[in-house]
DRENMARLO-431622 format. One record per residue (C-alpha): residue number from 1; x negated, y negated, z negated; residue in three letters. Coordinates in steps of 0.02 Angstrom, whole numbers. Each point is the difference from the previous one (the first is absolute). Example, Ala and Ser with C-alpha at 12.3 -4.5 7.8 and 13.67 -1.06 7.14 Angstrom:
! residues 2
@nr=1	u=-615	v=225	w=-390	rest=ALA;
@nr=2	u=-69	v=-172	w=33	rest=SER;
***
This chain:
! residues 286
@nr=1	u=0	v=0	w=0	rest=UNK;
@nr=2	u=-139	v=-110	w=-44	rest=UNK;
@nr=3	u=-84	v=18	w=149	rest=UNK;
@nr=4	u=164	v=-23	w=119	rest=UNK;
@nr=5	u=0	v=-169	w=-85	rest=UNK;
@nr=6	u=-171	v=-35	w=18	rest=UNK;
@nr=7	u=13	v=16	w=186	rest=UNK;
@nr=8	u=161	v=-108	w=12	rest=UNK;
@nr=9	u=-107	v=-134	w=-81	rest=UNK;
@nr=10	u=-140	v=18	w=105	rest=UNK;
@nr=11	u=137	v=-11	w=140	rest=UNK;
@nr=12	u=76	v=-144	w=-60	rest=UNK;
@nr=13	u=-169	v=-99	w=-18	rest=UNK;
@nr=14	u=-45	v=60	w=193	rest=UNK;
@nr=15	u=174	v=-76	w=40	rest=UNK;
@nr=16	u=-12	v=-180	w=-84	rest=UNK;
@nr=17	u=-192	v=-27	w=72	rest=UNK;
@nr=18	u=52	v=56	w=179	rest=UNK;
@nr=19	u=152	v=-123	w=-16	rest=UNK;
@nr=20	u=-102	v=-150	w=-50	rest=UNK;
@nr=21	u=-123	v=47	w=122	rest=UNK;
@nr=22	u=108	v=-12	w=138	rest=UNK;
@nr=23	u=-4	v=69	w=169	rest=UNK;
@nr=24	u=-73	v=-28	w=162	rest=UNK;
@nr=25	u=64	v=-153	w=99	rest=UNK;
@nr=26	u=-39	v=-44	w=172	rest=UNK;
@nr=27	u=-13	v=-164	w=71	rest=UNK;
@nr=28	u=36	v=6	w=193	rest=UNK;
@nr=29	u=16	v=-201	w=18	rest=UNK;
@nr=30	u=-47	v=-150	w=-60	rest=UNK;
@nr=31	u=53	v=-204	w=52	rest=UNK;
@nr=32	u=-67	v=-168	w=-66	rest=UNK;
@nr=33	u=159	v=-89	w=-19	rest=UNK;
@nr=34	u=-109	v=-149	w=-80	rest=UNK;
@nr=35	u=-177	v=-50	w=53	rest=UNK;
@nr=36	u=-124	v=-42	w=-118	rest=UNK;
@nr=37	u=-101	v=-172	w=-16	rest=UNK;
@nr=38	u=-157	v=93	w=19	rest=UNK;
@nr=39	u=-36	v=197	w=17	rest=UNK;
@nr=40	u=55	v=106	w=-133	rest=UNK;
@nr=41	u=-188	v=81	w=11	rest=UNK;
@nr=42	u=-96	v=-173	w=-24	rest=UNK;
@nr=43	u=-62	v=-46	w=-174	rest=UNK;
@nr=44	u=126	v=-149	w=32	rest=UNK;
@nr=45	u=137	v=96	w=-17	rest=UNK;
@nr=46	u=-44	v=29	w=-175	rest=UNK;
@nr=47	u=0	v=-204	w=-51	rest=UNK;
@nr=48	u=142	v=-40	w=109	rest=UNK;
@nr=49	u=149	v=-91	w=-63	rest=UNK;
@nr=50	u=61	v=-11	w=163	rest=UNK;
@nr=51	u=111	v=119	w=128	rest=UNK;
@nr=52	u=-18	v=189	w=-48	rest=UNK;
@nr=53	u=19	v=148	w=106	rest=UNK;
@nr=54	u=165	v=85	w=3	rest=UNK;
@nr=55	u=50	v=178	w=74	rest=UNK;
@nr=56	u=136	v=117	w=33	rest=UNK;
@nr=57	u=-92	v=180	w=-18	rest=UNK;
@nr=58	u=137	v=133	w=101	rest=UNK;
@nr=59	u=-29	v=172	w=-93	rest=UNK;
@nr=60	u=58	v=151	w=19	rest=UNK;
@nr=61	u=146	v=69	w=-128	rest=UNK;
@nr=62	u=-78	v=157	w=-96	rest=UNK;
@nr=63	u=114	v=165	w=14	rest=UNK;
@nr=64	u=9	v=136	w=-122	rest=UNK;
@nr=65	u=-57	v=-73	w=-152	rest=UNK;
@nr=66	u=87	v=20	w=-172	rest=UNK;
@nr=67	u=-34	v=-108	w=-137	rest=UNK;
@nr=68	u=58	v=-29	w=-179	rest=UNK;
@nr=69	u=66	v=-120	w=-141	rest=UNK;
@nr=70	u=32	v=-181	w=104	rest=UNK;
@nr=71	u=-123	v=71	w=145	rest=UNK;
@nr=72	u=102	v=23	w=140	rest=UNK;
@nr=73	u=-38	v=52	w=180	rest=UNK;
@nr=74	u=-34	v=-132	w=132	rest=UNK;
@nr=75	u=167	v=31	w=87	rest=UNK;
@nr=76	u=106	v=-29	w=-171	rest=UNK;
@nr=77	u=-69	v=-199	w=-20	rest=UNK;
@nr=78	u=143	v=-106	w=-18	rest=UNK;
@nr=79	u=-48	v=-168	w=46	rest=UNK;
@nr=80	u=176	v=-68	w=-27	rest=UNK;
@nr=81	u=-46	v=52	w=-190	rest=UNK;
@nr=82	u=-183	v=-64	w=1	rest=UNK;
@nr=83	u=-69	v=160	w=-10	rest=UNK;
@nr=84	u=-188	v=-4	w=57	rest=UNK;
@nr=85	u=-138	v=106	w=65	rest=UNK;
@nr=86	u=-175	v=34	w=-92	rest=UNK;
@nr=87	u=-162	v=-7	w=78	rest=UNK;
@nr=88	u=-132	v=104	w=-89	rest=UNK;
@nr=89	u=-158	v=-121	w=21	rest=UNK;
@nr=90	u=-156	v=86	w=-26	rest=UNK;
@nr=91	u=-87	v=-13	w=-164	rest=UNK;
@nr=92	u=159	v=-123	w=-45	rest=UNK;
@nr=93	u=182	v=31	w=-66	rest=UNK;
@nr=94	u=140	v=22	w=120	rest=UNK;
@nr=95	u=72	v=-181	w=80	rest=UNK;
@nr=96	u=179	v=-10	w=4	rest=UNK;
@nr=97	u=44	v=-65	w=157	rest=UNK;
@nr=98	u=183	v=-55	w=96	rest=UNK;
@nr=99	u=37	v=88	w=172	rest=UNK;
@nr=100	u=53	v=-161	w=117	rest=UNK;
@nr=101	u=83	v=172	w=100	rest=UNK;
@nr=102	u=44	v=153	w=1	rest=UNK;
@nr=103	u=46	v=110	w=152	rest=UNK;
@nr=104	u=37	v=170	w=-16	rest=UNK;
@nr=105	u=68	v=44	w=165	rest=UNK;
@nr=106	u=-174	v=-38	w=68	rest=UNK;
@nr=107	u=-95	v=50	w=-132	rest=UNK;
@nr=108	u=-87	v=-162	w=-49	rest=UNK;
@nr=109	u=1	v=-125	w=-122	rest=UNK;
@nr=110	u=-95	v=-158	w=-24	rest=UNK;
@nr=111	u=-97	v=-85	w=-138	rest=UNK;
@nr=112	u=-17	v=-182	w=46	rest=UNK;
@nr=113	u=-150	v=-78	w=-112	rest=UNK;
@nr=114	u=-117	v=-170	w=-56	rest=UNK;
@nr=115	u=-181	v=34	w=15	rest=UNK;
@nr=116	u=-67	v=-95	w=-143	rest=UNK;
@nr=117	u=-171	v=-36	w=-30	rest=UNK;
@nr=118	u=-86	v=122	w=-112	rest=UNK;
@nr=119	u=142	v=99	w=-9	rest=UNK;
@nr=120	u=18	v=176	w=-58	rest=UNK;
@nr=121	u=136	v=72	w=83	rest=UNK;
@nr=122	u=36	v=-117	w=120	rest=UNK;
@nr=123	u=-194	v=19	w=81	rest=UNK;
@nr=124	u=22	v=186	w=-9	rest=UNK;
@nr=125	u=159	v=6	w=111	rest=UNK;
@nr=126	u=-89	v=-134	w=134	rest=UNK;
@nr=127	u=-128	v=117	w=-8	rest=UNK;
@nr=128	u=106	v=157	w=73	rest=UNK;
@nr=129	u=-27	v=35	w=164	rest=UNK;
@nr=130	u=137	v=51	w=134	rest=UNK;
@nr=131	u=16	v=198	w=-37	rest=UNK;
@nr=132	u=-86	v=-20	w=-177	rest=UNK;
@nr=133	u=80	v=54	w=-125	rest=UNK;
@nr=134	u=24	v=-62	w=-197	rest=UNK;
@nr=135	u=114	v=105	w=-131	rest=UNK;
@nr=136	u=183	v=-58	w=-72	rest=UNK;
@nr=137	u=140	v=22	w=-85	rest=UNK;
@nr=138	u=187	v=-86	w=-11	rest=UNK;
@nr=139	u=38	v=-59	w=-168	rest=UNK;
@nr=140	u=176	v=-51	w=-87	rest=UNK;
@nr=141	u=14	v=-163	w=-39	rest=UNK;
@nr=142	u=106	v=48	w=-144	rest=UNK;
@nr=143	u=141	v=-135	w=60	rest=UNK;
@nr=144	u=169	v=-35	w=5	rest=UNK;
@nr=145	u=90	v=-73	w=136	rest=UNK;
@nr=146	u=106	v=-148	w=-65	rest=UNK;
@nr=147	u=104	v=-55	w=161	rest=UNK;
@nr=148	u=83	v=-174	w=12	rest=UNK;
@nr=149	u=80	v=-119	w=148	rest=UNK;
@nr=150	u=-157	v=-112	w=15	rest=UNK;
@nr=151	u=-164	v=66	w=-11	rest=UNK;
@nr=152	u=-147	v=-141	w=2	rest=UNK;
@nr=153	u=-170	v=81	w=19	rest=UNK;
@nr=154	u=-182	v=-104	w=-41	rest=UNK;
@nr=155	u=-138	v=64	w=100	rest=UNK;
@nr=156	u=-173	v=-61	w=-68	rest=UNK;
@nr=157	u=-112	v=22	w=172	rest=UNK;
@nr=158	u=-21	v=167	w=54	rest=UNK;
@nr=159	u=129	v=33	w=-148	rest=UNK;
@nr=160	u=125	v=-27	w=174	rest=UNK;
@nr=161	u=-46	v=197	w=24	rest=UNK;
@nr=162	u=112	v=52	w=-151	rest=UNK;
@nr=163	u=109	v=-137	w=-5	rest=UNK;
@nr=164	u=66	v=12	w=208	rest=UNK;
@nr=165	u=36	v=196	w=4	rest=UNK;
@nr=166	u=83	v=-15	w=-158	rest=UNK;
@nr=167	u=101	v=-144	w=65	rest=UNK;
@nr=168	u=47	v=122	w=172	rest=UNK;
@nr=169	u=31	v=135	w=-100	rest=UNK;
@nr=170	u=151	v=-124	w=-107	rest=UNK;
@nr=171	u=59	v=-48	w=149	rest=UNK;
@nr=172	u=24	v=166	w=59	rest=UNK;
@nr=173	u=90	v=63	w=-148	rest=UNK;
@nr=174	u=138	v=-164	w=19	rest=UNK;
@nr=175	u=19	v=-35	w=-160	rest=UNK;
@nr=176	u=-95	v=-165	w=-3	rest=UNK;
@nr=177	u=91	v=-122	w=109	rest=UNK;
@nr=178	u=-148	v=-113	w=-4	rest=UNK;
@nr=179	u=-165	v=37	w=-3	rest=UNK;
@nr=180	u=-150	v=-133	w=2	rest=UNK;
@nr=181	u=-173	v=-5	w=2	rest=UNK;
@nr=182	u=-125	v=-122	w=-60	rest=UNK;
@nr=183	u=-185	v=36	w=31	rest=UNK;
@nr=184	u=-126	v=-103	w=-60	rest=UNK;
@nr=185	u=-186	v=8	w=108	rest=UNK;
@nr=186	u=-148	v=-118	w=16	rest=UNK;
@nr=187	u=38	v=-54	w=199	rest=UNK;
@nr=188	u=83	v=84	w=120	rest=UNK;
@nr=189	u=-147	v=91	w=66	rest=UNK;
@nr=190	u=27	v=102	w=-158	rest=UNK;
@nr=191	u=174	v=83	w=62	rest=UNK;
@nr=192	u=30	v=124	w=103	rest=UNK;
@nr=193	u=130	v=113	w=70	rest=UNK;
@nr=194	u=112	v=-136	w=58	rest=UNK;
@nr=195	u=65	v=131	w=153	rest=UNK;
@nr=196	u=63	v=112	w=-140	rest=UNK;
@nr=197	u=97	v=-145	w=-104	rest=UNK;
@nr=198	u=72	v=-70	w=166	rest=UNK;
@nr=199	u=67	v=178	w=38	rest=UNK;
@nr=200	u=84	v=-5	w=-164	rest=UNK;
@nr=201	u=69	v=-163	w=35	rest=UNK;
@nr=202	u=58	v=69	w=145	rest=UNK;
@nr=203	u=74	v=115	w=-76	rest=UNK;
@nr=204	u=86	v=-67	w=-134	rest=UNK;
@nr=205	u=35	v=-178	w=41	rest=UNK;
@nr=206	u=53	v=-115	w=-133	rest=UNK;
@nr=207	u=-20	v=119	w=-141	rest=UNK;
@nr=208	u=-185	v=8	w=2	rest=UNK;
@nr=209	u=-118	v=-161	w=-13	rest=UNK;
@nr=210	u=-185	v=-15	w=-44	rest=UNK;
@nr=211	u=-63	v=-169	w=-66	rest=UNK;
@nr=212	u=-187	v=-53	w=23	rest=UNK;
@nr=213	u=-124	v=-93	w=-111	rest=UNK;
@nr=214	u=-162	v=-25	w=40	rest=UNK;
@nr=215	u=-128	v=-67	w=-145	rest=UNK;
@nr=216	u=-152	v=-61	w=118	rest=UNK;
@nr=217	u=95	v=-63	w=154	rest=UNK;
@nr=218	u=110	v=-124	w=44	rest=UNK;
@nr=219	u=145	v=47	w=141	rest=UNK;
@nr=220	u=80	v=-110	w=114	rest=UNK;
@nr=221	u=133	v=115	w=-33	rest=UNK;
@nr=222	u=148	v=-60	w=-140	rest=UNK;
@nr=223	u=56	v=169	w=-22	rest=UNK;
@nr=224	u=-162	v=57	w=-67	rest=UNK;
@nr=225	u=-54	v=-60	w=-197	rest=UNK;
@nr=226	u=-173	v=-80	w=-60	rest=UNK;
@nr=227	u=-84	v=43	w=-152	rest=UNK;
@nr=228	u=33	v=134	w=-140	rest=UNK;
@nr=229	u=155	v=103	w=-58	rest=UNK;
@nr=230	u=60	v=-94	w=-151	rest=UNK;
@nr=231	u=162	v=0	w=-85	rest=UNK;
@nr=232	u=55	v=-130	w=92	rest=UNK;
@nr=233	u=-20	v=79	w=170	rest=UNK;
@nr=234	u=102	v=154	w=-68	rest=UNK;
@nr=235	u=133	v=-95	w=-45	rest=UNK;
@nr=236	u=14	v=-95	w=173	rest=UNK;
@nr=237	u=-34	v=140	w=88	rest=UNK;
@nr=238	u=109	v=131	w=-70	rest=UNK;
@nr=239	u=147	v=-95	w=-93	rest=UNK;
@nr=240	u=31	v=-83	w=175	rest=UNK;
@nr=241	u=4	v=185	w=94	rest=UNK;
@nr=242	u=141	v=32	w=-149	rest=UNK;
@nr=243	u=102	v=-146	w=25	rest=UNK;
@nr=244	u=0	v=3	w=188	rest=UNK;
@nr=245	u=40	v=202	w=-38	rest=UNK;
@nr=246	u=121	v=-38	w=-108	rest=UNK;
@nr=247	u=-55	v=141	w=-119	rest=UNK;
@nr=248	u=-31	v=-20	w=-174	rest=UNK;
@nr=249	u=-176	v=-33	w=-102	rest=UNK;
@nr=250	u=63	v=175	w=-95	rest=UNK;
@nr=251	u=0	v=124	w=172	rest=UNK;
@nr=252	u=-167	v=-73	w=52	rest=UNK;
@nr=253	u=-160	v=124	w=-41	rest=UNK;
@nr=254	u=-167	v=-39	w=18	rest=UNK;
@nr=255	u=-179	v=81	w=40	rest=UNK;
@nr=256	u=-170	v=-80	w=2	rest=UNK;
@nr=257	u=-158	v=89	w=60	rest=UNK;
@nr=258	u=-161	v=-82	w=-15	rest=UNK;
@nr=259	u=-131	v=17	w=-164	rest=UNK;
@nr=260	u=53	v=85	w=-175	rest=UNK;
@nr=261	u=-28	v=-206	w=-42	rest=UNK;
@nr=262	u=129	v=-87	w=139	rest=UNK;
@nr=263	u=124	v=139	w=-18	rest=UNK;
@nr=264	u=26	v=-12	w=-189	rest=UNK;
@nr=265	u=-4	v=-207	w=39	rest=UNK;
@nr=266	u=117	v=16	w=114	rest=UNK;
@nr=267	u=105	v=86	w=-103	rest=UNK;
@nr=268	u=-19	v=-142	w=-136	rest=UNK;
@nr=269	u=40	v=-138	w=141	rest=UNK;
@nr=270	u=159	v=89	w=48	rest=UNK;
@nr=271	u=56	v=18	w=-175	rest=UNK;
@nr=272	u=-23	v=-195	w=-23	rest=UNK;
@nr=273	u=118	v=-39	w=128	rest=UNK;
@nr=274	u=140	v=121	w=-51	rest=UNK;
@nr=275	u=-34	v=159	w=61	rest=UNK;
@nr=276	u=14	v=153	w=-116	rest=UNK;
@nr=277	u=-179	v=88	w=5	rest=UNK;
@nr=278	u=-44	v=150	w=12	rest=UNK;
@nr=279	u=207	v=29	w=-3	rest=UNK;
@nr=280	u=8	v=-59	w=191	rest=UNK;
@nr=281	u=-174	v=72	w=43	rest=UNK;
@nr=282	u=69	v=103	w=151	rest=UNK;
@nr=283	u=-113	v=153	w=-53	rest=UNK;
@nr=284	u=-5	v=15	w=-197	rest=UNK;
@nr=285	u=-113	v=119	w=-83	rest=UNK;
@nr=286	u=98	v=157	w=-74	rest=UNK;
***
């Protein structure tokens, strides 16, 4: 008896370290949706506060796998939920990472990614060559859903990655009737994938809207906002999209992606102008 559970042990150790291992994970393409100020392989790089690098890595979806616990296969992510997907770094913990999409009727799915200087994780994946490989796992994000009629999403730079499928994926469900964006960059050489927000638009007309504000440039363009998100600009911004709505400050829910820092301010900024937070956070934590 003792040595039947000896070996389930042993089998349930195997088990956990394969699963935060990961599995294999093949890259088969790679785009530079942003160019860089200067090379990402220039000492430069490293000192520059200017334009960073930013890619969409295509990988292929691992079959067969079984995992554990909140480890999940590639194929159960939920990015409606926030779930994520690990990459096992080398020699550093797993990186948590958002899928900007998933596809499994082809078989892909894409990890769209700032190279910053110095960085761990990020440097690894620029670092992947087409038909490389790096090891993964999906992850739970351990949320709830919390639906409403409006949802307002704040997208920190590349924080638009999170913020726009999770928008598409509201609108798909039709419970929001409104759904707006506000992304916050440094110019607007720092955005990207302006083919895939017009096809939304498209799409779904009047109901969706995304709101630009650059910090280091100044637009000819009224439409688009100068400077920092403040509570100010959240008020303008979303209490007007509520009015012209005509849905109520109560059915509106909320998600900011940026730093641990500007998502827990945000937070703070939206409760100081009468929204309920976390309460109307669109995904609350279980």
């Amino acid at each position: 008896m003792s040595s039947l559970l000896e070996t389930m042990k042993k089998v349930s150790i195997v088990s956990a370290i394969s699963c935060w291992s990961g599995v294999p994970t093949k890259l088969i393409r790679k785009v530079t949706l942003v160019q860089p100020t200067c090379p990402v392989n220039s000492s430069d790089y490293n000192t520059t506060t200017s334009r960073l690098t930013v890619h969409t890595l295509t990988f292929e979806i691992p079959q067969g796998h079984e995992f554990s616990g909140r480890a999940i296969s590639h194929n159960d992510i939920r990015l409606d939920y926030g779930d994520v997907i690990k990459v096992v770094v080398p020699n550093y913990k797993p990186k948590s990472y958002s899928l900007s999409d998933l596809r499994p009727e082809t078989n892909e799915m894409d990890i769209t990614v700032k190279i910053y200087p110095n960085g761990r994780a990020s440097g690894f994946l620029d670092r992947i060559n087409v038909g490389g490989t790096m090891n993964s796992f999906g992850m739970k994000s351990g949320r709830t859903r919390n639906a409403g009629k409006f949802f307002g999403g704040i997208a920190y730079g590349v924080g638009i990655t999170e913020i726009l499928p999770l928008a598409e994926a509201e609108l798909k469900k039709g419970d929001a009737e409104k759904v707006v964006i506000l992304w916050a960059s440094r110019t607007s050489a720092d955005t990207f994938w302006l083919d895939r927000i017009a096809r939304i638009k498209n799409e779904y007309g009047n109901k969706f809207e995304i709101i630009y504000m650059y910090s280091r440039e100044d637009s000819p363009d009224p439409s688009i906002l100068k400077g920092r998100i403040n509570s100010s600009i959240l008020k303008d911004v979303f209490e007007s999209h509520l009015r012209k709505a005509n849905i109520s400050n109560e059915d509106a829910r909320f998600q900011a992606i940026g730093t641990k820092e500007l998502i827990t301010l945000t937070g703070k900024m939206l409760s100081s102008i009468g929204f309920l937070m976390p309460k109307q956070e669109l995904l609350s934590k279980i």
